[in-house]
Every structure is written in structure tokens, then in C-alpha cells.
C-alpha positions in Angstrom: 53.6 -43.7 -73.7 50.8 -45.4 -71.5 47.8 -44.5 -74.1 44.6 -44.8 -72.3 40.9 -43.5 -73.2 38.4 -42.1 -70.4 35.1 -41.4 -70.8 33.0 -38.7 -69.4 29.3 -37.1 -69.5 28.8 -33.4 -67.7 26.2 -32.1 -69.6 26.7 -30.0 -72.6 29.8 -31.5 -74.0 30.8 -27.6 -74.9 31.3 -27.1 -71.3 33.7 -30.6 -71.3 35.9 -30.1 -73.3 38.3 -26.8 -72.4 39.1 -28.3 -68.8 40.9 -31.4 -70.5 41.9 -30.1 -73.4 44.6 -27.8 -71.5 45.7 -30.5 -69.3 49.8 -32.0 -70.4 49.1 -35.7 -71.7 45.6 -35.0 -73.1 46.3 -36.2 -76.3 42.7 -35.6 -77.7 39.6 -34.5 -76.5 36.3 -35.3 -78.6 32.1 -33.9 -78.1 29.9 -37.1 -79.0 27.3 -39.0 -77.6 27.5 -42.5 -75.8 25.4 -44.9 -74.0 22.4 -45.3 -76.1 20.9 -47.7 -78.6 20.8 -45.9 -82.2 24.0 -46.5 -84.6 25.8 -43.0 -85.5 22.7 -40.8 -83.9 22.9 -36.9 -84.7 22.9 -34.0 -82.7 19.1 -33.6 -82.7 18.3 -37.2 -82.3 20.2 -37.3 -79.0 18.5 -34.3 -78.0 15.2 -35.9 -78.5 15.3 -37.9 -75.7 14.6 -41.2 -78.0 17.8 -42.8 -78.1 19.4 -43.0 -74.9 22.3 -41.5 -75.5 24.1 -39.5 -73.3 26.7 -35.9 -74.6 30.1 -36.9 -73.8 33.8 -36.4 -73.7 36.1 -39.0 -74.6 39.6 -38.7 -73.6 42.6 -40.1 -75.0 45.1 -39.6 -72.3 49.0 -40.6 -71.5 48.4 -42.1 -68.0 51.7 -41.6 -67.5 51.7 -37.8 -67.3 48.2 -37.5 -66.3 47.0 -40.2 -65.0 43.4 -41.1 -64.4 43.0 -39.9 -61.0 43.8 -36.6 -62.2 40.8 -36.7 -64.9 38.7 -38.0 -62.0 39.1 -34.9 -60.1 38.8 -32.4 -63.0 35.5 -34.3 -63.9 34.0 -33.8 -60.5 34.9 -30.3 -60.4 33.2 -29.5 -63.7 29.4 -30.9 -62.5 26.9 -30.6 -60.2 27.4 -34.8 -58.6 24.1 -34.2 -57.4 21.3 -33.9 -60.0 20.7 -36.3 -62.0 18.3 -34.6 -64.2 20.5 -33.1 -66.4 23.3 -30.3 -65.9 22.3 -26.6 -64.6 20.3 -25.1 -67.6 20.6 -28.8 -69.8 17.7 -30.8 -68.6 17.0 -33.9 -69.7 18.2 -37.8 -69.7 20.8 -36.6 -72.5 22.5 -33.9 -70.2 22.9 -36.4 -67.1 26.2 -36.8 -65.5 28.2 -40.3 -65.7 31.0 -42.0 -65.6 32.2 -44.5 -68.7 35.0 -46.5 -67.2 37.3 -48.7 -70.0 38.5 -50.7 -67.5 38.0 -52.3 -64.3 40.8 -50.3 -62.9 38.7 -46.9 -63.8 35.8 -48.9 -62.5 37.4 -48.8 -59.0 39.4 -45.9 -58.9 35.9 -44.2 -59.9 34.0 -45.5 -57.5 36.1 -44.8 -54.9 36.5 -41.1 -56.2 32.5 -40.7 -56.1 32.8 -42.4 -52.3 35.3 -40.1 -51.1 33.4 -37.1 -52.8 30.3 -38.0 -51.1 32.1 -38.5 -47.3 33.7 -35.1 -48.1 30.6 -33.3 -46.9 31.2 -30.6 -49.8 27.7 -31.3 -51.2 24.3 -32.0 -48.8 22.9 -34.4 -51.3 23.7 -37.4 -52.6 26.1 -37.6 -55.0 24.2 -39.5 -57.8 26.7 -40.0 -60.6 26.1 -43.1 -62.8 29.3 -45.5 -62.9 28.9 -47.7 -65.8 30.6 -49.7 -68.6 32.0 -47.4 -71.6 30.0 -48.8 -74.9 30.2 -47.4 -78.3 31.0 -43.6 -78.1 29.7 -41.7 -81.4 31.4 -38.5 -82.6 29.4 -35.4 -82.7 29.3 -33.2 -85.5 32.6 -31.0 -86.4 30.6 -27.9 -85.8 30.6 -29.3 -81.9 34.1 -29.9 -81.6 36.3 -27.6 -79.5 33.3 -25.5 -79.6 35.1 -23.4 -77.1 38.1 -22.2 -80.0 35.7 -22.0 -83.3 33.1 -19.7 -80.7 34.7 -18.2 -77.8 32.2 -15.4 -77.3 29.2 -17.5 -77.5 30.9 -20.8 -75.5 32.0 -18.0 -72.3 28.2 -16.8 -72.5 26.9 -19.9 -72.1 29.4 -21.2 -69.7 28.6 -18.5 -67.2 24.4 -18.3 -68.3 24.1 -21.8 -67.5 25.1 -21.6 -64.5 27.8 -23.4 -64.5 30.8 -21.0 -64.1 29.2 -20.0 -60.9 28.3 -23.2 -59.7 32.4 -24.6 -60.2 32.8 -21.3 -58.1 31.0 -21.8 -55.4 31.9 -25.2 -54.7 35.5 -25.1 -55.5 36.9 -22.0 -55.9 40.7 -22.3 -55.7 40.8 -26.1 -55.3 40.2 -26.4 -59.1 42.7 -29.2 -60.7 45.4 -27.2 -62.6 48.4 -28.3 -64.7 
């Protein structure tokens, strides 16, 4: 087994999870929050704007069944590359989109997936997706985690009133990664 870990941000970490989690060679998939300065922040302190951090997925992955690529494309596909304001109804500096590479091989193949996405011509603006190191990624709360199991009703609600359901859509239709 190649055991890897890949780190991303989308926006609500809800919205994250389901696309990895039913991928063969996802191992685990946790909510948390990455990228800022406080030591074990909660929910509501991320959501305040005051500690920098960012809701996020991280991955632990068997490159060998699903390699990175793969994760790169499902990422992509679950976003909106080109606001960097937050994610469809999730504003703020919490709820931007970026990638947390763990190596400079994700460094690379991410940066040349965010290239190739951008000379695609599938989006008009830029696509403005922060690559940067992965630091110390912070587990969110157990109430957050597969959020999309413990509350189906209320995650499909929100998935398709945030407008992200239609936005995936719109953009990629049947191109969406599958198993």
C-alpha cells in the first residue's frame, strides 16, 4: 500500500467530503480546519474570521489505487476555481478554495492541474486557487464529520441551496470523476 495524505479546501467541508469518501483507495476522509495560526481552533472560532484558518478535507489515500491526479480532478470539479471569496453561499476567508500539497510532487502535479484547467477555456475567469504548503490540519468537531451520513436530509438541502449542485452541473455535467 502507497499511503499518502492530500489536502483540500472547497468551502463547506460538508460539501467535501461525499465525493472522496466513495472513491476505492480513500482510506479516510476527515472535516477540519487548516492553514491558520490558533492551536486546536473550534468550529466558531474559524468561522470568525480571526484565525486564519481555512474548512478542509484531509485525505488519506492509497496512491496506488487512486492516485493523486485522480483527487486533483475530483477537487476541481467540486468548486467554483474562480472566486476566491469563499464558496457559492459560504463567504468569507474561511470558505476560500486551496490546495495543501504534502509534497513537492503534489506541489507540481497541482500546479500543472490548475494550468491546464485554466487553458481549458471551461471557465472565463481566472482560475484563482491558492497552491500552498500543507501545515497543521485540525480536526473538526464529530458532529461535522461525514455530515452527509448522520444528516442526509439537511446535507442534500444545503448542497443544492448553496448552489453548488447546480454549479458542478453546469460546468461539468457528465465529465464528473467516477469510480
Amino acid at each position: 500500500m502507497s499511503k499518502e495524505l492530500a489536502t483540500f479546501a472547497g468551502g463547506c467541508f460538508w460539501c467535501m467530503v461525499k465525493p472522496f469518501d466513495e472513491q476505492p483507495g480513500i482510506i479516510s476522509v476527515i472535516s477540519g480546519y487548516t492553514g491558520g495560526t490558533k492551536q486546536n481552533p473550534t468550529y466558531e472560532e474559524v468561522c470568525s474570521g480571526l484565525t486564519g484558518h481555512i474548512e478542509a478535507v484531509q485525505i488519506t489515500f492509497d496512491s496506488s489505487i487512486f492516485p493523486y491526479d485522480k483527487l486533483l480532478s475530483i477537487f476541481w470539479q467540486q468548486i467554483d476555481p474562480t472566486d476566491a471569496g469563499g464558496q457559492f453561499y459560504d463567504r468569507g476567508s474561511s470558505y476560500r478554495p486551496a490546495i495543501f500539497y504534502h509534497s513537492e510532487k503534489q506541489r507540481q502535479m497541482a500546479e500543472q492541474s490548475k494550468k491546464e484547467l485554466q487553458e481549458s477555456g471551461k471557465f472565463k475567469k481566472p482560475i484563482v486557487v491558492e497552491i500552498v504548503p500543507a501545515s497543521t490540519f485540525y480536526p473538526a468537531e464529530e458532529y461535522h464529520q461525514h455530515y452527509y451520513q448522520k444528516n442526509p436530509v439537511h446535507y442534500h438541502a444545503y448542497h443544492e441551496g448553496s448552489g453548488r449542485a447546480g454549479f458542478i452541473k453546469k460546468y461539468w455535467g457528465d465529465q464528473i470523476e467516477s469510480k
